[in-house]
Structures are given as structure tokens and as C-alpha cells.
mmCIF file of the N, C-alpha and C atoms, coordinates in Angstrom:
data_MODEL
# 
_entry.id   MODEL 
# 
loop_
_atom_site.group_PDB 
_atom_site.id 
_atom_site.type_symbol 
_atom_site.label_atom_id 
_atom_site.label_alt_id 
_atom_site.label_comp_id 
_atom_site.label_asym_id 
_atom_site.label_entity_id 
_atom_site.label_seq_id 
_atom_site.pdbx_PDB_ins_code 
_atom_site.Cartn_x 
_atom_site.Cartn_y 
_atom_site.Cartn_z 
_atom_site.occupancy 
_atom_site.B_iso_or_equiv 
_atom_site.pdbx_formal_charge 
_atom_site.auth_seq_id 
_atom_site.auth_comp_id 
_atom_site.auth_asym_id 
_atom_site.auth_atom_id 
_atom_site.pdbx_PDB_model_num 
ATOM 1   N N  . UNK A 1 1  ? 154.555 73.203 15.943  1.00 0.00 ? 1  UNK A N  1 
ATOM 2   C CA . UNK A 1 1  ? 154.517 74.630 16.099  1.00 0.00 ? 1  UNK A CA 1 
ATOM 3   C C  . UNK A 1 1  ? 154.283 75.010 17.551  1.00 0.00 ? 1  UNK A C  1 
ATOM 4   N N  . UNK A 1 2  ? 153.676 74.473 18.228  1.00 0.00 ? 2  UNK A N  1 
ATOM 5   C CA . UNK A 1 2  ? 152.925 74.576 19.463  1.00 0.00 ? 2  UNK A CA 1 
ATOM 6   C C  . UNK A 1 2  ? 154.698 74.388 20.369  1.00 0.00 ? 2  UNK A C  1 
ATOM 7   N N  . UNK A 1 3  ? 154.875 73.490 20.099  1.00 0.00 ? 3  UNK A N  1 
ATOM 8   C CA . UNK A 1 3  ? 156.301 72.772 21.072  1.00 0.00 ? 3  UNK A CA 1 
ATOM 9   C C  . UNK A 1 3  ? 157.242 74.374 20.911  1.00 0.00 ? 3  UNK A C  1 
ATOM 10  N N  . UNK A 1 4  ? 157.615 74.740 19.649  1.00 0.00 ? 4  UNK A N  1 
ATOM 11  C CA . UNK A 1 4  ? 157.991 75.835 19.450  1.00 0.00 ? 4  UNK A CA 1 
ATOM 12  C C  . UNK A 1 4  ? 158.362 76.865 19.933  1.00 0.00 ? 4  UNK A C  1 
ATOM 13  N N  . UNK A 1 5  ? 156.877 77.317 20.068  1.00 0.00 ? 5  UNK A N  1 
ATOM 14  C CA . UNK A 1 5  ? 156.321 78.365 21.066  1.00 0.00 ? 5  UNK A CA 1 
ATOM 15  C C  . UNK A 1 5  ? 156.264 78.296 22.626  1.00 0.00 ? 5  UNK A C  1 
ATOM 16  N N  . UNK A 1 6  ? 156.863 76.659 23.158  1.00 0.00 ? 6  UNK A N  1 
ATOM 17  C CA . UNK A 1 6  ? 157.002 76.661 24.380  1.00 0.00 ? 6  UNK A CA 1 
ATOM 18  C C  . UNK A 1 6  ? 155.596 75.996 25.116  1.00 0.00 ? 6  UNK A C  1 
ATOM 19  N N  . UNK A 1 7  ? 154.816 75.567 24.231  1.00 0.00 ? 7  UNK A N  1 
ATOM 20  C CA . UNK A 1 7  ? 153.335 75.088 24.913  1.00 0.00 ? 7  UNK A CA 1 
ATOM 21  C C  . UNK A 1 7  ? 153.601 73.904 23.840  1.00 0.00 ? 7  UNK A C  1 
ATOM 22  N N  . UNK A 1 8  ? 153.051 72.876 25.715  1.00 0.00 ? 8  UNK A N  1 
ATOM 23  C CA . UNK A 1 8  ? 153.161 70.892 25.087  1.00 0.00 ? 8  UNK A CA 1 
ATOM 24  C C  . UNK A 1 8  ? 151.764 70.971 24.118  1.00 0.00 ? 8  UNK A C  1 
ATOM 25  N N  . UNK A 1 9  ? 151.922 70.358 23.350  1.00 0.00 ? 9  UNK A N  1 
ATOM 26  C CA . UNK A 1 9  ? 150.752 70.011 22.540  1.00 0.00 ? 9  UNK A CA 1 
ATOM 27  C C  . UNK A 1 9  ? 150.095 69.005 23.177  1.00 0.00 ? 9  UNK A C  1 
ATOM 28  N N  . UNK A 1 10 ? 148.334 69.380 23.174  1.00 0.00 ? 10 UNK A N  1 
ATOM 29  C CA . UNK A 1 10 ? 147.587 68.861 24.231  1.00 0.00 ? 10 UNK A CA 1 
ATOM 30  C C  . UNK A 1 10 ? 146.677 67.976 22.756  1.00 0.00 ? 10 UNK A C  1 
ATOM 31  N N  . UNK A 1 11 ? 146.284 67.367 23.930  1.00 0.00 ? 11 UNK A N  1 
ATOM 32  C CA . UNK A 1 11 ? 145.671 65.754 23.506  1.00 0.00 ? 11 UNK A CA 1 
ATOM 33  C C  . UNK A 1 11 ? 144.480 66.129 22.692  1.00 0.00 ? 11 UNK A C  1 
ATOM 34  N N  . UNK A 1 12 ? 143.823 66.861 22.678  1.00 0.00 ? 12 UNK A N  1 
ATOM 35  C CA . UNK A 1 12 ? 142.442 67.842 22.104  1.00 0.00 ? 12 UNK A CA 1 
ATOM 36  C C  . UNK A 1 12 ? 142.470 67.315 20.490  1.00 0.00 ? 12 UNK A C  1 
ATOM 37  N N  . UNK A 1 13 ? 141.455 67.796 20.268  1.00 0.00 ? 13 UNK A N  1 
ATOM 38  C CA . UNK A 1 13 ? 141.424 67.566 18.653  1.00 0.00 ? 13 UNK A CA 1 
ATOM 39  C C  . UNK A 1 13 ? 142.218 69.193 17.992  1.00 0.00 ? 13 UNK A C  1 
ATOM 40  N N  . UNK A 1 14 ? 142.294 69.370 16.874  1.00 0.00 ? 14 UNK A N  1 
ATOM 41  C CA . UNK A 1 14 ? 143.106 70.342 16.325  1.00 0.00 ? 14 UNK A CA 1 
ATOM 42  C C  . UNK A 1 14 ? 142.465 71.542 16.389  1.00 0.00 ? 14 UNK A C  1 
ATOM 43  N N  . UNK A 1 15 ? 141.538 71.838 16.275  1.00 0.00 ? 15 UNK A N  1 
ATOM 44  C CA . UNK A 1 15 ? 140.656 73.364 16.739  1.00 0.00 ? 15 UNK A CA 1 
ATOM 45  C C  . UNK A 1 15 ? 141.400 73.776 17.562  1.00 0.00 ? 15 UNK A C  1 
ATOM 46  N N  . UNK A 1 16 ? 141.555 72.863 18.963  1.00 0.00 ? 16 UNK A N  1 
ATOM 47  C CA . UNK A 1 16 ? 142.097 73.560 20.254  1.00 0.00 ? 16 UNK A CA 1 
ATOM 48  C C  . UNK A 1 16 ? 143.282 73.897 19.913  1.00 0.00 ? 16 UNK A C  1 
ATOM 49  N N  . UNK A 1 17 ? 144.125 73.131 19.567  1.00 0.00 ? 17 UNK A N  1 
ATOM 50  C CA . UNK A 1 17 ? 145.482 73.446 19.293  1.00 0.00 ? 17 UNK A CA 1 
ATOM 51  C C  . UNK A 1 17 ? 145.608 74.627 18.322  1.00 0.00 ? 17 UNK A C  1 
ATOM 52  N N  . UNK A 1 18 ? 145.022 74.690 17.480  1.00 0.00 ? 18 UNK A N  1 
ATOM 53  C CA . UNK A 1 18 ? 145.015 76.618 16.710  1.00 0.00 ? 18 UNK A CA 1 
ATOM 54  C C  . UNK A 1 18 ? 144.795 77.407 17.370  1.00 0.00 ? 18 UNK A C  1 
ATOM 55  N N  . UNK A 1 19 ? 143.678 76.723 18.122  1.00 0.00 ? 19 UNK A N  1 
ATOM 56  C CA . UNK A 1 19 ? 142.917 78.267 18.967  1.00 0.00 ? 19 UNK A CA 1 
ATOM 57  C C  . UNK A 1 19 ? 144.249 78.586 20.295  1.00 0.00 ? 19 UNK A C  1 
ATOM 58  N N  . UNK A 1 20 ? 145.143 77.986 20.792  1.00 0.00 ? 20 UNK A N  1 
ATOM 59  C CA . UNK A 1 20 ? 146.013 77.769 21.937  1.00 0.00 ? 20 UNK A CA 1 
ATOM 60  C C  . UNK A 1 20 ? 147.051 78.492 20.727  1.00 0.00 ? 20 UNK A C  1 
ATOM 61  N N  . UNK A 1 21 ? 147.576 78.202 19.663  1.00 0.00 ? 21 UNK A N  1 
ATOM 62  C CA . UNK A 1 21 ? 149.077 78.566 19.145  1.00 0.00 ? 21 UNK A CA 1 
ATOM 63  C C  . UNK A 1 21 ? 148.494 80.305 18.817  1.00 0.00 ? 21 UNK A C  1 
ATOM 64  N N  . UNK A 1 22 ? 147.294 80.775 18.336  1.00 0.00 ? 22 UNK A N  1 
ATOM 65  C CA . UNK A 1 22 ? 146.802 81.406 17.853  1.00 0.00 ? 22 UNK A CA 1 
ATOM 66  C C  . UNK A 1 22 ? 146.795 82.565 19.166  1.00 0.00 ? 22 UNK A C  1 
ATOM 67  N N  . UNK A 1 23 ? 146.357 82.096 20.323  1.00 0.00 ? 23 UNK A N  1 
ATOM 68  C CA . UNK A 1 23 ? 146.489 83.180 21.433  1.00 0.00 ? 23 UNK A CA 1 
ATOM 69  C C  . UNK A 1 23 ? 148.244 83.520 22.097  1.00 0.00 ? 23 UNK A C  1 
ATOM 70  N N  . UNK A 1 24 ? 148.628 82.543 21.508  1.00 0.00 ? 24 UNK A N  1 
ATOM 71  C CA . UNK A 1 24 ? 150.529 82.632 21.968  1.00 0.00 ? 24 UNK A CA 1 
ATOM 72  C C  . UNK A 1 24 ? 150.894 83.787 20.947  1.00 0.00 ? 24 UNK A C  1 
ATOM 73  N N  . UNK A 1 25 ? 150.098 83.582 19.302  1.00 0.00 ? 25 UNK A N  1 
ATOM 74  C CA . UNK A 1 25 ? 150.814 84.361 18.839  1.00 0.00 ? 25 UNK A CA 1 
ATOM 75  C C  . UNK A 1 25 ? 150.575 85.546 18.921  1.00 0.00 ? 25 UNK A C  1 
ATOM 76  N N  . UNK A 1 26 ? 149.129 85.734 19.417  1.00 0.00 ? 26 UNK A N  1 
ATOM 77  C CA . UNK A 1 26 ? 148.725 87.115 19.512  1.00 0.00 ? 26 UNK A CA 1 
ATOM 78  C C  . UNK A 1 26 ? 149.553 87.748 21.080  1.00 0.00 ? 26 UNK A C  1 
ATOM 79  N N  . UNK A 1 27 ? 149.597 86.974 21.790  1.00 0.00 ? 27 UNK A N  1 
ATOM 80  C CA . UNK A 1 27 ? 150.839 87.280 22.756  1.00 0.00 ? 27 UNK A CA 1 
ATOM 81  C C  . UNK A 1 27 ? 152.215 88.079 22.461  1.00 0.00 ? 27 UNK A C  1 
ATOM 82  N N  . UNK A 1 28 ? 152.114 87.977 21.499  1.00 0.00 ? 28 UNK A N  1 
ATOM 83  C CA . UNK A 1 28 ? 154.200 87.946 21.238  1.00 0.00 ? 28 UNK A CA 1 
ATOM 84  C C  . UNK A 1 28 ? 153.914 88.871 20.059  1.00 0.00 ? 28 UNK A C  1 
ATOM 85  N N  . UNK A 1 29 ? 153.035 89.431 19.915  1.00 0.00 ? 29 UNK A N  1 
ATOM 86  C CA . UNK A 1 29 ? 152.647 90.566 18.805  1.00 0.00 ? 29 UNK A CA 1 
ATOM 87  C C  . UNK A 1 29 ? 152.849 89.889 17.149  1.00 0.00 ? 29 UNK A C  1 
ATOM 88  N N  . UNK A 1 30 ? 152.377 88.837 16.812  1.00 0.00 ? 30 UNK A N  1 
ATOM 89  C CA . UNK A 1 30 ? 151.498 88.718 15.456  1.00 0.00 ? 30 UNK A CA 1 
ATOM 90  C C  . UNK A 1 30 ? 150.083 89.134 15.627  1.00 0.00 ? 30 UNK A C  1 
ATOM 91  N N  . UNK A 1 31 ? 150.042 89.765 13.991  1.00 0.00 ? 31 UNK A N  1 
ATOM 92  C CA . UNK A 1 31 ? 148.786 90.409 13.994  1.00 0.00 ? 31 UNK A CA 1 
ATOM 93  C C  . UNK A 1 31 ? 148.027 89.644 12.693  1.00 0.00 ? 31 UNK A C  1 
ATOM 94  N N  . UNK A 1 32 ? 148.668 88.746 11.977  1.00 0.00 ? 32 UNK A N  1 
ATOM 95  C CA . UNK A 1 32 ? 148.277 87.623 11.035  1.00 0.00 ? 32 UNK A CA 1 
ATOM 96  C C  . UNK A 1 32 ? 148.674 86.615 11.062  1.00 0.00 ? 32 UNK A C  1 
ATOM 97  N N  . UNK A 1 33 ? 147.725 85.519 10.867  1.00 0.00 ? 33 UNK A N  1 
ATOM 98  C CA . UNK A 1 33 ? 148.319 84.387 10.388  1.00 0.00 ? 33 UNK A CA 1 
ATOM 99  C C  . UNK A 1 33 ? 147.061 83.363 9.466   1.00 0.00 ? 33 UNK A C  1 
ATOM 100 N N  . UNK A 1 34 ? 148.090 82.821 8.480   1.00 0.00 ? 34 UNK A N  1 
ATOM 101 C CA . UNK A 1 34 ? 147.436 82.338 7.882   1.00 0.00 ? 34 UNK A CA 1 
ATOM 102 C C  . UNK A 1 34 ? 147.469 80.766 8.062   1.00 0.00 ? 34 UNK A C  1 
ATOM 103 N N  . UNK A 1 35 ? 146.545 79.806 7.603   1.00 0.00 ? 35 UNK A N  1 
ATOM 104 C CA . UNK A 1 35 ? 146.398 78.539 8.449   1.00 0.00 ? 35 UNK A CA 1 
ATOM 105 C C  . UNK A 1 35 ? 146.080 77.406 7.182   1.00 0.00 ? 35 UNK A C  1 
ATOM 106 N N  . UNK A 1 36 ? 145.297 77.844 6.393   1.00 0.00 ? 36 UNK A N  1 
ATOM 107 C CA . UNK A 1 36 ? 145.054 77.014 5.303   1.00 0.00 ? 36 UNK A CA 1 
ATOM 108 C C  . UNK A 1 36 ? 143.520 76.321 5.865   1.00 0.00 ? 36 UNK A C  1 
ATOM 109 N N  . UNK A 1 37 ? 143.372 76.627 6.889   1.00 0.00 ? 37 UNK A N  1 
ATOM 110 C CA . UNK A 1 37 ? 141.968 75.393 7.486   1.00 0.00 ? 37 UNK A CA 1 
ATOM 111 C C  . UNK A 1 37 ? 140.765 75.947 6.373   1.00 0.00 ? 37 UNK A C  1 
ATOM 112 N N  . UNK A 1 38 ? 140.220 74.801 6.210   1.00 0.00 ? 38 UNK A N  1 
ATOM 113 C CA . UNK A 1 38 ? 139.162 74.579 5.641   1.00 0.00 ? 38 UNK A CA 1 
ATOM 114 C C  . UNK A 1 38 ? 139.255 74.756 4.292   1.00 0.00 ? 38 UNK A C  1 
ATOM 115 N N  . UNK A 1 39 ? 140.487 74.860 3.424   1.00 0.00 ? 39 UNK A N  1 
ATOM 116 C CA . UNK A 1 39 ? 141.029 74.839 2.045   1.00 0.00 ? 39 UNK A CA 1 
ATOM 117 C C  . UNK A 1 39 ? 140.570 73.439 1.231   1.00 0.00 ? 39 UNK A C  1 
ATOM 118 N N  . UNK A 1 40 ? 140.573 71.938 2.219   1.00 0.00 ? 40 UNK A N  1 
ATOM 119 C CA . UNK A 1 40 ? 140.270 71.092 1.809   1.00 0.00 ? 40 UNK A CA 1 
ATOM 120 C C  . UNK A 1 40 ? 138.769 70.941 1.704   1.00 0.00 ? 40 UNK A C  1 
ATOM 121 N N  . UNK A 1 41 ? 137.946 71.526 2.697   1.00 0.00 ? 41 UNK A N  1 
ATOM 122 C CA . UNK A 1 41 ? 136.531 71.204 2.085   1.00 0.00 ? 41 UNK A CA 1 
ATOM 123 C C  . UNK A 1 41 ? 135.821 72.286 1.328   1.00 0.00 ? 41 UNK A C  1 
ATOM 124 N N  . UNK A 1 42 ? 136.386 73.553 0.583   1.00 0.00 ? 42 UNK A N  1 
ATOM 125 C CA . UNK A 1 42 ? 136.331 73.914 -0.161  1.00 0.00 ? 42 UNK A CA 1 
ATOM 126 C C  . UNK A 1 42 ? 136.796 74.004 -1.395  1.00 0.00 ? 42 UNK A C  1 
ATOM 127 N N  . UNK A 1 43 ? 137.716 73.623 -1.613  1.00 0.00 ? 43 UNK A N  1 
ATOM 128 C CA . UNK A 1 43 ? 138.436 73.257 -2.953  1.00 0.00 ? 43 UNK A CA 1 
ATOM 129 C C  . UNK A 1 43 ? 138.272 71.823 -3.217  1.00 0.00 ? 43 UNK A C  1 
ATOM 130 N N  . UNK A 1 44 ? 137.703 70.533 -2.522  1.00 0.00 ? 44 UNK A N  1 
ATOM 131 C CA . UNK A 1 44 ? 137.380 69.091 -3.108  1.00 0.00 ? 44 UNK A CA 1 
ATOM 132 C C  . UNK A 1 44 ? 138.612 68.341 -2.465  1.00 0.00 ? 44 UNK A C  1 
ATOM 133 N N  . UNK A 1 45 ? 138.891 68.706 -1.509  1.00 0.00 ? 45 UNK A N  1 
ATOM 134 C CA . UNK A 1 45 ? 139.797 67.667 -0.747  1.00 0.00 ? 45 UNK A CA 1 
ATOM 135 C C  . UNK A 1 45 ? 139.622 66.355 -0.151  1.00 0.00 ? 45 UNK A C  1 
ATOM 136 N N  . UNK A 1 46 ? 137.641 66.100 0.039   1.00 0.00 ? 46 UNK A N  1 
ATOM 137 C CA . UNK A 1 46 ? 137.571 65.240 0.654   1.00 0.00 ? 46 UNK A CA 1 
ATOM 138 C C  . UNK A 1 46 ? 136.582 64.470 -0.267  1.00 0.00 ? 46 UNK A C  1 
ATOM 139 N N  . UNK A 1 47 ? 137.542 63.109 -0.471  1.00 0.00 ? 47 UNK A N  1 
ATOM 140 C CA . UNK A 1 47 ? 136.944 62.428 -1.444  1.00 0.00 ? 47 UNK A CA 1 
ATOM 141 C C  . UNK A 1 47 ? 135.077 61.827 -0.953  1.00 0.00 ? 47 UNK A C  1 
ATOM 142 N N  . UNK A 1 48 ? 134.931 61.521 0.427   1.00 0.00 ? 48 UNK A N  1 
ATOM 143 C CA . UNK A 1 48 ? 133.809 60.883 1.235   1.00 0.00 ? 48 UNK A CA 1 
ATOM 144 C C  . UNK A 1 48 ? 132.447 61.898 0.511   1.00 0.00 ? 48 UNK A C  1 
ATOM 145 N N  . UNK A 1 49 ? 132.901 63.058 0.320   1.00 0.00 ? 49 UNK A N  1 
ATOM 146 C CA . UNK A 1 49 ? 132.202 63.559 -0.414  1.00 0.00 ? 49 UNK A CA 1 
ATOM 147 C C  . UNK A 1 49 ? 131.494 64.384 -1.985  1.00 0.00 ? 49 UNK A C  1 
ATOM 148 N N  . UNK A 1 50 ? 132.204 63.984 -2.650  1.00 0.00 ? 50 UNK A N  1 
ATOM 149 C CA . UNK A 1 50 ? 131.820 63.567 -3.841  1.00 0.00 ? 50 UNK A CA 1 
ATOM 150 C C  . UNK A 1 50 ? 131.184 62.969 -4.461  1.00 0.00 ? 50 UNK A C  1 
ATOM 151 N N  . UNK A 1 51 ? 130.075 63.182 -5.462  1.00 0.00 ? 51 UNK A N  1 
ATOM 152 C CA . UNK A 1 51 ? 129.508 62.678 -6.191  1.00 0.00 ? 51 UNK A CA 1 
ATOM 153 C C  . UNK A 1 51 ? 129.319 61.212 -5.859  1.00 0.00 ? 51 UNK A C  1 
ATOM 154 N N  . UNK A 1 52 ? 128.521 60.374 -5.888  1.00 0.00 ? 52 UNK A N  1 
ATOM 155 C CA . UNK A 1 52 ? 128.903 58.918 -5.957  1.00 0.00 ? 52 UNK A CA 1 
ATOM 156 C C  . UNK A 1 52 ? 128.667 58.281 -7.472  1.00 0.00 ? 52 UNK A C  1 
ATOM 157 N N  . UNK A 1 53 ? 128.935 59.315 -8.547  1.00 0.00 ? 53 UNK A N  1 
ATOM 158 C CA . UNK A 1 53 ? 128.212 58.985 -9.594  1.00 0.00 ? 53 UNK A CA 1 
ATOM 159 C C  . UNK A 1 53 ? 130.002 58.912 -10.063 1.00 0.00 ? 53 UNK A C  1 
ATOM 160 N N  . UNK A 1 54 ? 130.187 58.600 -11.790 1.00 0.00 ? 54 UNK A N  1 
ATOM 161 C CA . UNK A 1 54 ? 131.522 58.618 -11.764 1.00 0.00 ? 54 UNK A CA 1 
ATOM 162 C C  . UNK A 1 54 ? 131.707 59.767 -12.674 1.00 0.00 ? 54 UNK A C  1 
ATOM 163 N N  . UNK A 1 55 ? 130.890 60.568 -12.857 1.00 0.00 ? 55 UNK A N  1 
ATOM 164 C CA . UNK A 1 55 ? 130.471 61.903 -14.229 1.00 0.00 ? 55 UNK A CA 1 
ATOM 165 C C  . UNK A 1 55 ? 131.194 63.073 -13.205 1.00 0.00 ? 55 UNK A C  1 
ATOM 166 N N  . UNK A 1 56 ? 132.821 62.794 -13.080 1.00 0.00 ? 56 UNK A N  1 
ATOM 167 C CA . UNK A 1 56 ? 133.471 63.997 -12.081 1.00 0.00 ? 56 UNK A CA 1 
ATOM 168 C C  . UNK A 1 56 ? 133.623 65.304 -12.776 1.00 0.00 ? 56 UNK A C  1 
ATOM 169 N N  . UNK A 1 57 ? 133.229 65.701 -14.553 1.00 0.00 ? 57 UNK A N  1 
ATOM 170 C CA . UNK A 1 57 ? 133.088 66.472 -14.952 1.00 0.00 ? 57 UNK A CA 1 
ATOM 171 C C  . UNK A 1 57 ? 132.172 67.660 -14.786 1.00 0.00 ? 57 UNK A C  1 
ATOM 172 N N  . UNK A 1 58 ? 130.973 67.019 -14.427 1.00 0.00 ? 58 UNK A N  1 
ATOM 173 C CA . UNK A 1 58 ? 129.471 67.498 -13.976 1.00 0.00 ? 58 UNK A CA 1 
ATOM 174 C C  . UNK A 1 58 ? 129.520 67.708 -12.464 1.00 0.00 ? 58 UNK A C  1 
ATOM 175 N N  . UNK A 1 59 ? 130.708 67.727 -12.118 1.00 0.00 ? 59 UNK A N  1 
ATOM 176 C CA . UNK A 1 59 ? 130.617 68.113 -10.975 1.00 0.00 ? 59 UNK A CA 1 
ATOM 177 C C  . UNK A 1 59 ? 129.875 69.212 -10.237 1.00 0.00 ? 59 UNK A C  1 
ATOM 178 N N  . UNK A 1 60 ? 129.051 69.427 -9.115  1.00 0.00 ? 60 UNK A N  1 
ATOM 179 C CA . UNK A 1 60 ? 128.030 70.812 -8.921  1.00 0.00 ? 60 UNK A CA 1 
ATOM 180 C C  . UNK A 1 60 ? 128.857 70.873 -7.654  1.00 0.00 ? 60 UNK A C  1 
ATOM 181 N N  . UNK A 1 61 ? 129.202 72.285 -7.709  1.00 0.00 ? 61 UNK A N  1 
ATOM 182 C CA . UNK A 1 61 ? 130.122 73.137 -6.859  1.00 0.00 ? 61 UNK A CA 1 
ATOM 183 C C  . UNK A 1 61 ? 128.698 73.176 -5.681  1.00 0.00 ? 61 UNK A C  1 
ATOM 184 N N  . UNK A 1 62 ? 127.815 73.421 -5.816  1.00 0.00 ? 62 UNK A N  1 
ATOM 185 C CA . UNK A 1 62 ? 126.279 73.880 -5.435  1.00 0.00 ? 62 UNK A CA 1 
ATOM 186 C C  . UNK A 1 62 ? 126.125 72.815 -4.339  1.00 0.00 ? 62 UNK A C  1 
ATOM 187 N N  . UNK A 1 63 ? 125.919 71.869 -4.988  1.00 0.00 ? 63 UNK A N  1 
ATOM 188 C CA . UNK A 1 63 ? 125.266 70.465 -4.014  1.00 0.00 ? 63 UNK A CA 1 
ATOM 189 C C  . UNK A 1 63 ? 126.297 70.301 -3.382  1.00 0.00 ? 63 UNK A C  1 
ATOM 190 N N  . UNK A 1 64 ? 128.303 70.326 -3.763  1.00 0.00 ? 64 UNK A N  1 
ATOM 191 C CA . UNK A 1 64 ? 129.069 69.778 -2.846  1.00 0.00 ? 64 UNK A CA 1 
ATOM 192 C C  . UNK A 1 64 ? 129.090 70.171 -1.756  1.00 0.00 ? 64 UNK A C  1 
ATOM 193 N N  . UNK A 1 65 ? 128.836 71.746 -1.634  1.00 0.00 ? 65 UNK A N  1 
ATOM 194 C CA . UNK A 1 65 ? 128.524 72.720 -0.821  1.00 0.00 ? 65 UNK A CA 1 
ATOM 195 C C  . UNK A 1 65 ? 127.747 72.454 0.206   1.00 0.00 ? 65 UNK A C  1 
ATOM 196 N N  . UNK A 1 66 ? 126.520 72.257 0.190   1.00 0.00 ? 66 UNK A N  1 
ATOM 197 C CA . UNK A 1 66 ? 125.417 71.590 1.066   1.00 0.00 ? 66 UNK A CA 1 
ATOM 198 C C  . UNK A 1 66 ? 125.795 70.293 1.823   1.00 0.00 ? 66 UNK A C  1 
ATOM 199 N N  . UNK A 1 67 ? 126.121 69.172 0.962   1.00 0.00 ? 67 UNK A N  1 
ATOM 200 C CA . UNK A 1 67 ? 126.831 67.877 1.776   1.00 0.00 ? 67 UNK A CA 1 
ATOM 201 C C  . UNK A 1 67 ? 127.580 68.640 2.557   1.00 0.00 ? 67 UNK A C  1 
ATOM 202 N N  . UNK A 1 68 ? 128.499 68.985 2.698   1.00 0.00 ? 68 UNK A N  1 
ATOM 203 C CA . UNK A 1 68 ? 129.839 69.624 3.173   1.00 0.00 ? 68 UNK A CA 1 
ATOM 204 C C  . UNK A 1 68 ? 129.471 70.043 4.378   1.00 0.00 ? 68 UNK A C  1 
ATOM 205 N N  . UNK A 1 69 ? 128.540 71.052 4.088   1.00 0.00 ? 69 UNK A N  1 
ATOM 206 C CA . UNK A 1 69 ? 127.514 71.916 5.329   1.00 0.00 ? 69 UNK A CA 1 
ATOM 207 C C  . UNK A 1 69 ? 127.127 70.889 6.410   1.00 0.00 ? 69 UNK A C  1 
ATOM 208 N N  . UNK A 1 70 ? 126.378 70.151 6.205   1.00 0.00 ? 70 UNK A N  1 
ATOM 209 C CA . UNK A 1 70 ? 125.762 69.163 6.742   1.00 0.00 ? 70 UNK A CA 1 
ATOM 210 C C  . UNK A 1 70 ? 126.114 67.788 6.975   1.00 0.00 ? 70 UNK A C  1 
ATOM 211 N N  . UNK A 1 71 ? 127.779 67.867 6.702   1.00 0.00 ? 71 UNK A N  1 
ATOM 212 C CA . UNK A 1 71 ? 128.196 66.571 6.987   1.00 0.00 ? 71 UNK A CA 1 
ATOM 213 C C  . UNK A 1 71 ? 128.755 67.135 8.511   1.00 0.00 ? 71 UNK A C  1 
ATOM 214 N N  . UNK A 1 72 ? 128.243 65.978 9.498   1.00 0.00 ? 72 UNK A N  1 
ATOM 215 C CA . UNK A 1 72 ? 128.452 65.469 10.806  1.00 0.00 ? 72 UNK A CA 1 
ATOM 216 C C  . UNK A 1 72 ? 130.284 65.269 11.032  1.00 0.00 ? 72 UNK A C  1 
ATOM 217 N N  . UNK A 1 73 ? 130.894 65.677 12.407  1.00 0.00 ? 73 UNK A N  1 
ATOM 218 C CA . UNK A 1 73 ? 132.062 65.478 12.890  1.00 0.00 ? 73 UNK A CA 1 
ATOM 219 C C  . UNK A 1 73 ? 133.186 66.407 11.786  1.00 0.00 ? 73 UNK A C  1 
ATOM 220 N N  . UNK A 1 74 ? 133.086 67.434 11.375  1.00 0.00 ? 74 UNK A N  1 
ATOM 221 C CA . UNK A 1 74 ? 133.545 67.928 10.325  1.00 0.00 ? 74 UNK A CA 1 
ATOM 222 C C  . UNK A 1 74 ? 134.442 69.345 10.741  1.00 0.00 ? 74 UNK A C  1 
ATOM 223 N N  . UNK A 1 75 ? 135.185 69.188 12.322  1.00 0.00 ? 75 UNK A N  1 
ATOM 224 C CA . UNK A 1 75 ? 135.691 70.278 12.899  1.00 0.00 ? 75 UNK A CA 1 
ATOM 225 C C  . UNK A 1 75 ? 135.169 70.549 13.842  1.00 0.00 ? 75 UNK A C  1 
# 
């Protein structure tokens, strides 16, 4: 997307690169965009955090929440 828009995609982790396509687009007059970020650690995308029990029924929306919060390198 970035190449696209005329800007090399830089070596950065992906934050930067939204936050960089995100000011191009507000450049060129978008006034939305939607991205999907953070869909996976709210909806159970990331298995590292789950339960370590195997009862995936009993799953607690509650506690995944908190790990999630407080998991380290996470964006």
C-alpha cells in the first residue's frame, strides 16, 4: 500500500508504516480508513494466549483480556 502511494516502505516495525500511509492519506483527502488492527487480539487470534488448560469452552473473555493487556512486545 505504502509503494502505492509513492512512499518506499521503511524498515520500522508496522505501527510506523500505518502511521506514514495514514498521514499520505490524510494528504490526498481521505477522511476514513479502516485497518482491522487489533481485531486479532480481541476476537482470539493469538493462540500464545489462551488458556493453557484444554476446557476452550470455559473460555473467560475477562482474564483473556488482562493477559492481552499485559502481554509485553504487543505493538
Amino acid at each position: 500500500m505504502l509503494e502505492d502511494l509513492g512512499i518506499p516502505q521503511p524498515e520500522s516495525g508496522i505501527a510506523k508504516s500505518i502511521y506514514i500511509a495514514l498521514e499520505k492519506a490524510e494528504e490526498i483527502g481521505i477522511k476514513r480508513v479502516l485497518t482491522g488492527d487489533g481485531a486479532d487480539g480481541v476476537f482470539g487470534g493469538y493462540s500464545f494466549l489462551l488458556p493453557r488448560n484444554s476446557e476452550y469452552e470455559k473460555f473467560n473473555f475477562d482474564v483473556y483480556c488482562k493477559t492481552w493487556s499485559k502481554k509485553k512486545g504487543r505493538d
